[in-house]
C-alpha positions as CSV (number, residue, x, y, z in Angstrom):
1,X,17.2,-19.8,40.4
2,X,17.8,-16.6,38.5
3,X,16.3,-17.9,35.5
4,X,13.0,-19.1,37.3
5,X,12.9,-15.0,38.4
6,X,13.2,-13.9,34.8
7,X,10.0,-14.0,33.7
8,X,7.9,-12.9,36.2
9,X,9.9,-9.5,37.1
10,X,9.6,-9.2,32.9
11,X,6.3,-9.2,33.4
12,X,5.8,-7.2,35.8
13,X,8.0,-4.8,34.2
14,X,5.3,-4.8,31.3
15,X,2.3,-4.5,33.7
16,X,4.4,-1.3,35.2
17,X,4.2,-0.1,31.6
18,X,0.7,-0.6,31.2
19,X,-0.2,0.7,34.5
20,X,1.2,4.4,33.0
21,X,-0.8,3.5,30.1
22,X,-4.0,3.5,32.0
23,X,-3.3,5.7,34.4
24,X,-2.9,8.4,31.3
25,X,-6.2,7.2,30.2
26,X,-8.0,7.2,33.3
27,X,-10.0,10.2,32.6
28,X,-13.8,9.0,32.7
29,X,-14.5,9.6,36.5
30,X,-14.3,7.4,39.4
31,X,-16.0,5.2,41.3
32,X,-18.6,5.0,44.6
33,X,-16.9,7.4,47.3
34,X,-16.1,8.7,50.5
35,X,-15.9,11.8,49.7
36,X,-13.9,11.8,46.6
37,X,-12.1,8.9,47.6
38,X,-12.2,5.6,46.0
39,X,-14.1,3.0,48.2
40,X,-12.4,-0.2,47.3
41,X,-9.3,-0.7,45.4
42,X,-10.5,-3.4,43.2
43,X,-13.7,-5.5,42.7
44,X,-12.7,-7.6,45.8
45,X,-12.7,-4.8,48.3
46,X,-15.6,-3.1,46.4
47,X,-17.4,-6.2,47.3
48,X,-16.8,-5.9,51.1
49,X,-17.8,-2.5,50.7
50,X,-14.1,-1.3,51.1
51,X,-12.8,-3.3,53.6
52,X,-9.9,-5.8,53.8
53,X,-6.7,-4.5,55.0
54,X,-5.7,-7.2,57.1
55,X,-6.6,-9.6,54.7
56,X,-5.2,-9.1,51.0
57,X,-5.5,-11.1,48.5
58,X,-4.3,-9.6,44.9
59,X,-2.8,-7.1,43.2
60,X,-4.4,-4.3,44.1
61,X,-4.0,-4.3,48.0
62,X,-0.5,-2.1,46.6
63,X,-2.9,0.5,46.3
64,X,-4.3,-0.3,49.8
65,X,-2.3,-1.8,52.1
66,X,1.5,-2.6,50.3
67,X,2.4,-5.1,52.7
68,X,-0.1,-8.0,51.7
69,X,1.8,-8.6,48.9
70,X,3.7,-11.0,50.3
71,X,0.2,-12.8,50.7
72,X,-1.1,-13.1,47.2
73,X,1.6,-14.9,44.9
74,X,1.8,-14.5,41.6
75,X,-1.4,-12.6,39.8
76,X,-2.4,-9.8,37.7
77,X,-6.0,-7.8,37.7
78,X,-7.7,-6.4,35.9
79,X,-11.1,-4.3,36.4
80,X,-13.8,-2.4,34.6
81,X,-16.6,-0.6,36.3
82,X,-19.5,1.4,35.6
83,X,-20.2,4.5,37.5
84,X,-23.6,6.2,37.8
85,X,-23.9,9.2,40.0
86,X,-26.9,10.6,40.0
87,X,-26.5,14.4,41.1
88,X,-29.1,17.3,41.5
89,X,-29.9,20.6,43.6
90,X,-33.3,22.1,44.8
91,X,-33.2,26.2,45.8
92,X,-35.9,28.3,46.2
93,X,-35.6,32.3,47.0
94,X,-32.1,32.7,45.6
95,X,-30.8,35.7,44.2
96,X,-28.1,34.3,41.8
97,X,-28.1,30.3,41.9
98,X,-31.0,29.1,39.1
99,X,-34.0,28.7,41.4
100,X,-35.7,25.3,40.8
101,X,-35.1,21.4,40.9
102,X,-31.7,20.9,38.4
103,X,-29.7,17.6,38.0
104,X,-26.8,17.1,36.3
105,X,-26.2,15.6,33.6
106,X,-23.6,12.9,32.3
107,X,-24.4,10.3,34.9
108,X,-22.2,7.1,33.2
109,X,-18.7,7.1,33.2
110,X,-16.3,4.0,32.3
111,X,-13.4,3.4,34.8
112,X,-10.6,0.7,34.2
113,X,-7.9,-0.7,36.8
114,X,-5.1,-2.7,36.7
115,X,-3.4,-5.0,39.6
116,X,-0.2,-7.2,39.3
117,X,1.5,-8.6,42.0
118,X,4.8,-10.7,42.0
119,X,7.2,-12.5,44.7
120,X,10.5,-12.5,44.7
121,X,11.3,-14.8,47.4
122,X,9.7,-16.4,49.7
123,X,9.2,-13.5,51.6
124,X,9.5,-10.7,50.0
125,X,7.4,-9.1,46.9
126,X,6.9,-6.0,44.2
127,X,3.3,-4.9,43.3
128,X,1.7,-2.5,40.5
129,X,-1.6,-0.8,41.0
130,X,-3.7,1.8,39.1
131,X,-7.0,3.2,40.5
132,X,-8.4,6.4,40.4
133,X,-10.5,9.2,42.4
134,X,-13.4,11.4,41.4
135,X,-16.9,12.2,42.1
136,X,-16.4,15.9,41.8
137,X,-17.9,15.9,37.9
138,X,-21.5,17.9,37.6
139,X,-22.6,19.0,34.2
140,X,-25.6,21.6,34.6
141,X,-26.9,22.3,31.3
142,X,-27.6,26.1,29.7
143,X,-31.0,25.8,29.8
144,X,-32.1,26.9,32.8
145,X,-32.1,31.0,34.0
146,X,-29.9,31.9,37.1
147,X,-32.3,34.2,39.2
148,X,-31.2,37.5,37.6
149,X,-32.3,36.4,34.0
150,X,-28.9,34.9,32.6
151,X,-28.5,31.7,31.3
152,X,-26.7,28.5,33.4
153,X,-27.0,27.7,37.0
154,X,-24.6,30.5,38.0
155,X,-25.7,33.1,35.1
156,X,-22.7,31.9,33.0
157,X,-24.1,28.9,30.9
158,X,-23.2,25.5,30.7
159,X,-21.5,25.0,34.5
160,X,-20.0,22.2,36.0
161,X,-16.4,20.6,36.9
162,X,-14.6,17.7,36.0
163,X,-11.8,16.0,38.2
164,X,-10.2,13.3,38.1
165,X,-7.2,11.1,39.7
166,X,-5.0,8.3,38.7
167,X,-3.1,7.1,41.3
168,X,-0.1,4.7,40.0
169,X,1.4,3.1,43.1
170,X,4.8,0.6,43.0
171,X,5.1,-1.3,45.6
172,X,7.5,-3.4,47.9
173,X,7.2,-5.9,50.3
174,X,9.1,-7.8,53.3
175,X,7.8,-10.1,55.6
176,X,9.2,-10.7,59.0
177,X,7.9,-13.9,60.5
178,X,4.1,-12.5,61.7
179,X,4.7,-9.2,60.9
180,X,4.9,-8.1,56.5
181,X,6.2,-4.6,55.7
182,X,5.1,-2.3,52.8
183,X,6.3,0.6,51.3
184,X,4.7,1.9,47.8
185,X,5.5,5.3,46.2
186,X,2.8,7.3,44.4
187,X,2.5,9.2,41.4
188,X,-0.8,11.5,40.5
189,X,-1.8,12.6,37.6
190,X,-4.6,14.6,37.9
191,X,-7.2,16.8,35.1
192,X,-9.2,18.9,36.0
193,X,-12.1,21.7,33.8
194,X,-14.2,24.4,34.9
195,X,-17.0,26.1,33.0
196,X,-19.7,28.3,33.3
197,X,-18.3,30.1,36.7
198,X,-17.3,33.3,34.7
199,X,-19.5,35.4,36.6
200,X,-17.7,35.4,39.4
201,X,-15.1,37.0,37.7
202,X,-17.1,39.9,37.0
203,X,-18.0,40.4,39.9
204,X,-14.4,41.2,40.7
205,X,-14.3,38.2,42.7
206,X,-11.4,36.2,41.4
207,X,-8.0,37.0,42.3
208,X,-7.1,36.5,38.4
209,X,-10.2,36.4,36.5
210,X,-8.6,35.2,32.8
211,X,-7.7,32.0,34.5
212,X,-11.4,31.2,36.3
213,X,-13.7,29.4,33.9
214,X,-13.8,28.0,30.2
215,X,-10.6,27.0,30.0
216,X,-9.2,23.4,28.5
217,X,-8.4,21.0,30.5
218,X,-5.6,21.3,32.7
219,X,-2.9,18.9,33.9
220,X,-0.8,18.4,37.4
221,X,1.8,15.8,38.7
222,X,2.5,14.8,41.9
223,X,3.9,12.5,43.9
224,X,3.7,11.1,47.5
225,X,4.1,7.5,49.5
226,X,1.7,4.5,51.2
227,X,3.0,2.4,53.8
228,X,1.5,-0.5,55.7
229,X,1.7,-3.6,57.8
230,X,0.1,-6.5,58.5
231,X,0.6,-8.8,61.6
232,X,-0.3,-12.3,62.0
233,X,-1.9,-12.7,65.8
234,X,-2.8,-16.1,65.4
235,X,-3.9,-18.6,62.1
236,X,-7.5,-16.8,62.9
237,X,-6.5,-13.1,63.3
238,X,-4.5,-10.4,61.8
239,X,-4.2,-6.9,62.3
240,X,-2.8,-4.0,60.0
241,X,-2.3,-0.1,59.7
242,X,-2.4,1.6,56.9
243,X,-1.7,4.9,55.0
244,X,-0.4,7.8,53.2
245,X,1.1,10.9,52.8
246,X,-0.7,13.5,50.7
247,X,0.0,13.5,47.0
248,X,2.0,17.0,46.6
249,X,1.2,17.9,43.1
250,X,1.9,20.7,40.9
251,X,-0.8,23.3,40.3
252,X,-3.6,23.6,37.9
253,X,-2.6,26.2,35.4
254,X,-5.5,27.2,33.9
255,X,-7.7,27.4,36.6
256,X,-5.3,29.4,39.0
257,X,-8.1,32.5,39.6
258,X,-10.1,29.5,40.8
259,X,-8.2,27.2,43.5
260,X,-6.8,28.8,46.3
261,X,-2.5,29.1,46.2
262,X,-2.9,29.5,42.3
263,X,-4.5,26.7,41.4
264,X,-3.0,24.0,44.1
265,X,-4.7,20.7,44.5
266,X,-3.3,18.3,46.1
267,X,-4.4,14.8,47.0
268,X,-5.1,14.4,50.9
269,X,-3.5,11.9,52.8
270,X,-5.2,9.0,54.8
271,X,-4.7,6.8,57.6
272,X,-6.3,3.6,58.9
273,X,-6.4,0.2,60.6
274,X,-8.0,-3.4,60.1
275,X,-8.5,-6.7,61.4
276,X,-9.7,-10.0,59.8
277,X,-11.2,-13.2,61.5
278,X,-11.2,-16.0,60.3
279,X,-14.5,-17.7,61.9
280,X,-14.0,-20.9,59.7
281,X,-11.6,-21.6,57.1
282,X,-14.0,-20.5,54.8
283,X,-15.5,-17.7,56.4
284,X,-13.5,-14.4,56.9
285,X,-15.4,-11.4,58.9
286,X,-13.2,-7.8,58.2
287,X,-13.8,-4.4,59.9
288,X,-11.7,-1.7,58.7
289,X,-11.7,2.1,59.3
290,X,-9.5,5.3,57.4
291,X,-9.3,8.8,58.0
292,X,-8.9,11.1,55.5
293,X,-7.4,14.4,55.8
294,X,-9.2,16.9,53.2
295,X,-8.4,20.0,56.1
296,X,-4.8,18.9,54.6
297,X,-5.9,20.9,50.9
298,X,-7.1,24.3,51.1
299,X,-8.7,24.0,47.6
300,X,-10.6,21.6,49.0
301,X,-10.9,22.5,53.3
302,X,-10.8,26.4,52.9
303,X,-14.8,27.7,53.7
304,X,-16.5,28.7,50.4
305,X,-17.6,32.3,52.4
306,X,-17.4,35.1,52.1
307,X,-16.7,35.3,48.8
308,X,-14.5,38.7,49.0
309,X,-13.4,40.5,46.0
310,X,-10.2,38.7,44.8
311,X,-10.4,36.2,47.2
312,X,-10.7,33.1,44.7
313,X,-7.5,31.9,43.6
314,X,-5.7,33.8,46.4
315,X,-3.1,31.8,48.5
316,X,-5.5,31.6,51.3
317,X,-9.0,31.8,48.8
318,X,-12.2,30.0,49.0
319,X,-12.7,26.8,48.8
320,X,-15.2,23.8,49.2
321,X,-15.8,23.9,53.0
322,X,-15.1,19.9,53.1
323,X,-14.3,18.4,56.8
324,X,-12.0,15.5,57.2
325,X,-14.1,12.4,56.8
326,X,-13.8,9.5,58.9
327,X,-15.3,5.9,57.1
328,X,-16.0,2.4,58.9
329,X,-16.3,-0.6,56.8
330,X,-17.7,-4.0,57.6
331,X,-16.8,-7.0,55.0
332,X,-18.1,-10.9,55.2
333,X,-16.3,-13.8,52.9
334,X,-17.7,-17.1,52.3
335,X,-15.8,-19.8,50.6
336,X,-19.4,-21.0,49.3
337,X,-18.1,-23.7,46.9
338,X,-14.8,-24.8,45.8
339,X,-14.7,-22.0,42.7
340,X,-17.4,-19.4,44.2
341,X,-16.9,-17.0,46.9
342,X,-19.5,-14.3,48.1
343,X,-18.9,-11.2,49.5
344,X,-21.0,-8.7,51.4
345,X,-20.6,-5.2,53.0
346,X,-21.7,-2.2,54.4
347,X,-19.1,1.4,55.2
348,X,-20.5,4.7,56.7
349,X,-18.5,8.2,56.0
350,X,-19.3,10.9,57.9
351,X,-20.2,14.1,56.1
352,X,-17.6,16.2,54.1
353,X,-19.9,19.2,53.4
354,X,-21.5,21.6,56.1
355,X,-24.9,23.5,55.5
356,X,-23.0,26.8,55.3
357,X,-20.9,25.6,51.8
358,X,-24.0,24.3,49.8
359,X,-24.1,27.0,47.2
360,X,-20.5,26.2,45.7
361,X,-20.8,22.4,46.2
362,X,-23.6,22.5,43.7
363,X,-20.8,21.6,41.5
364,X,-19.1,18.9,43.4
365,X,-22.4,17.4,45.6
366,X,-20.2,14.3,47.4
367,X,-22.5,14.2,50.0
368,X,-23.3,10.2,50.1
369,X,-22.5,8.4,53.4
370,X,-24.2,5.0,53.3
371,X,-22.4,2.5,51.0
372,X,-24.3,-1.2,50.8
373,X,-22.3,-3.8,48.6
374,X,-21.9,-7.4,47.4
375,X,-19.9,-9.4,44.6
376,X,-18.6,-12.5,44.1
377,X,-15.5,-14.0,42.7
378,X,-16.4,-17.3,40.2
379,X,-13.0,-19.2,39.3
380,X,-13.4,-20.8,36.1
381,X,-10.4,-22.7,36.7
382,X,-7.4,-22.6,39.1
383,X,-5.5,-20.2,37.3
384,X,-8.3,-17.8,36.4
385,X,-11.1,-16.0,37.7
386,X,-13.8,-13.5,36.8
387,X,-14.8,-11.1,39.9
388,X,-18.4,-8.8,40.4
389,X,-19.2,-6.1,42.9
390,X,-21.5,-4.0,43.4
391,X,-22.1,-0.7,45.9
392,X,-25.2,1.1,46.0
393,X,-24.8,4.8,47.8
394,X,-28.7,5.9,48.5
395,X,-29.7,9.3,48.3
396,X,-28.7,11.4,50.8
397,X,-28.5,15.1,50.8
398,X,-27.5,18.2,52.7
399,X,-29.3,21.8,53.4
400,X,-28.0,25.4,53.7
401,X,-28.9,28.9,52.3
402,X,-27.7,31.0,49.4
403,X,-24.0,32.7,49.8
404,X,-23.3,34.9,47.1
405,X,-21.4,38.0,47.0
406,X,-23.5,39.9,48.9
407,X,-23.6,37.8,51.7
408,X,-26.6,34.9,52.9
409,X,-29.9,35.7,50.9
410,X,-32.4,35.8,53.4
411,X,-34.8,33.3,53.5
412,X,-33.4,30.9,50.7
413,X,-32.3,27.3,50.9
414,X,-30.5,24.9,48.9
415,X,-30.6,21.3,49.2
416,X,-27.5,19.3,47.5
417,X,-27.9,16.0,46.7
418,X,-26.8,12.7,45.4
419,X,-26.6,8.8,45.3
420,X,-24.7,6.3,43.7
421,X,-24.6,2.9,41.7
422,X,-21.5,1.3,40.8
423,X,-21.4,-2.0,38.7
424,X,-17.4,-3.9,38.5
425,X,-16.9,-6.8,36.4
426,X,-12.6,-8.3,36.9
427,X,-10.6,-11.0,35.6
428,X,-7.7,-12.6,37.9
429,X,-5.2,-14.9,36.6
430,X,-2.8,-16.6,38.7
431,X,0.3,-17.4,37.3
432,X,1.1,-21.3,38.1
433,X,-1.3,-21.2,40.9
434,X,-1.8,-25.0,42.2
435,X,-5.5,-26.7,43.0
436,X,-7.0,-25.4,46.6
437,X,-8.4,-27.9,49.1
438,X,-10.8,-26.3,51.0
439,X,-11.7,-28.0,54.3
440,X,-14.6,-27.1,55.3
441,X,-16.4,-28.1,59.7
């Protein structure tokens, strides 16, 4: 029996390997969001629009709900998506923010992921997972004139931000009869660039101004820990709970003047619960709902005004104005044909950005809520499979006036907005998986 173990845990020893290969890679953005929050672990759960907790079925439910490990066997994943945000801002009567209709620019970015999950009895397993977070990357261009005549969207040039997450989660599960148990620890690596915010600095503004804007990029590494559950109610139903702590990371270096507590950002936590029904042996409704605690990050929670001389950067600076954000998901799965299932979904967030933060969330705009999806999973034989998902975000966007320095500009108003497209094409191979005999009534 030890043998027959050798090679998968070898294996998935090399997929752990590769996982901190892509994670360190991961730097292209992120995909369709709640917030800045992944919807979707993997192409499956992109599919049902982020749904399907309490009913896993590959590698990368360790990045979503570690105990349905013990549900998948033997697989790895792997994913590649396209990510198209499309990002702008409208103001009129400003007195520093560029007046005019101004999008962002760089509206592609390339994300990969990686799944593997493998048992090591007959109840018990070990999972791999790297996914990311993002949607907090503008790019406004130079060539437009803040209102006071200087170059840039905020009178400093080029200005925009760039963040982005790889999460790299390990792990473990037990089952229990009806009930599975997961624990996973998580490490971060975050990046994260700032440019064209330099005038905030000289107007005294930033608690250490050399470390505002225009720097390189800058690095942190955190860790924190997902647990979940999963419990078997009948052959039809199951239940689970989900979640996380918050990723405690080190600061960002560089950009210290800018983040409240010198530069801290760390990843929020989450919670959540899901059930799956299976209507038909081939037909599996899912509802799922999460919480997610951005009140828990200051850089992120902290209100954006008033923006008092050496206030950014400070331990208790400014900061996005974001609200916790609370998301429902609703996922269908059809067995269609012996090697083609189809997959359908819809998730609502509620909104992260209030009308009185509008002026700083020009640079991070994540004011989407509506997420429609679908995708497919095709298996070309019984050991392999290529998955498709897609989630459109529409267009939604929020209203507020001017803060500057000075105070509210009277009689101005911004309007932030944003929606998004994201395309995933994965490959599935299941090691030594046998035919499936589907009976279908």
């Amino acid at each position: 029996m030890p043998t027959k173990m050798k090679n998968p845990l070898r294996i998935g020893l090399r997929a752990g390997l590769g996982a901190l290969v892509i994670g360190a890679a991961m730097t292209g953005g992120a995909g369709a969001t709640e917030g800045y929050f992944l919807e979707g672990s993997g192409a499956r759960e992109q599919g049902l629009a982020g749904a399907g907790s309490a009913n896993s079925q590959d590698g990368f439910t360790t990045a979503n709900n570690p105990a349905g490990l013990v549900e998948v066997g033997h697989q790895i994943n792997g994913d590649l998506s396209l990510f198209n945000p499309t990002r702008q801002y409208s103001a009129s009567g400003t007195g520093l923010v560029a007046p005019g209709t101004v999008k962002s620019g760089r509206d592609i970015f390339v994300i990969p992921a990686l799944g593997y999950a493998v048992p090591l009895s007959g109840d018990s397993a070990l999972g791999v997972a790297v996914t990311g977070n993002g949607g907090m990357n503008t790019t406004y261009y130079g060539n437009v004139r803040c209102a006071i005549g200087a170059p840039g969207v905020f009178c400093g040039g080029k200005a925009g931000v760039d963040l982005n997450q790889a999460l790299i989660t390990v792990g473990y599960a037990q089952r229990f009869g009806a009930l599975s148990l997961g624990i996973a620890p998580v490490l971060g690596v975050q990046v994260f660039s700032a440019y064209g915010l330099g005038a905030f600095g000289q107007f005294g503004l930033s608690s250490n101004p050399a470390w505002l804007s225009d720097h390189s990029p800058s690095y942190s590494v955190g860790g924190g820990l997902r647990a979940g559950a999963q419990y078997h109610i009948s052959e039809q139903l199951t239940v689970a709970v989900a979640g996380s702590t918050p990723i405690w990371s080190s600061p960002f270096e560089n950009y210290r003047g800018l983040f409240a507590g010198g530069g801290n950002f760390d990843v929020p936590g989450e919670i959540g619960a899901g059930v799956a029904y299976k209507i038909t042996p081939v037909f599996t409704v899912m509802a799922d709902y999460k919480h997610i605690f951005y009140s828990g990050v200051k850089s992120v929670a902290n209100q954006s005004s008033p923006l008092l001389p050496g206030s950014l950067g400070s331990a208790n600076g400014p900061g996005f104005g974001w609200r916790d954000v609370d998301v429902a998901a609703l996922g269908l799965e059809w067995r269609a044909l012996e090697f083609l299932t189809l997959r359908a979904g819809y998730a609502y967030n509620t909104q992260p950005i209030t009308a009185a933060n509008v002026t700083f969330n020009i640079l991070a705009p994540g004011v989407v809520t509506n997420h429609i999806s679908g995708g497919f999973t095709y298996a070309v034989n019984h050991n392999s499979a290529i998955d498709f998902a897609l989630i459109y975000s529409p267009r939604i966007g929020v209203s507020g006036p001017e803060v500057t320095p000075f105070g509210r500009t009277p009689g101005s108003n911004i309007d932030i907005s944003m929606s998004q497209l994201q395309v995933t094409l994965g490959y599935t191979y299941h090691f030594d998986a046998p035919k499936t005999v589907i009976a279908k009534y």
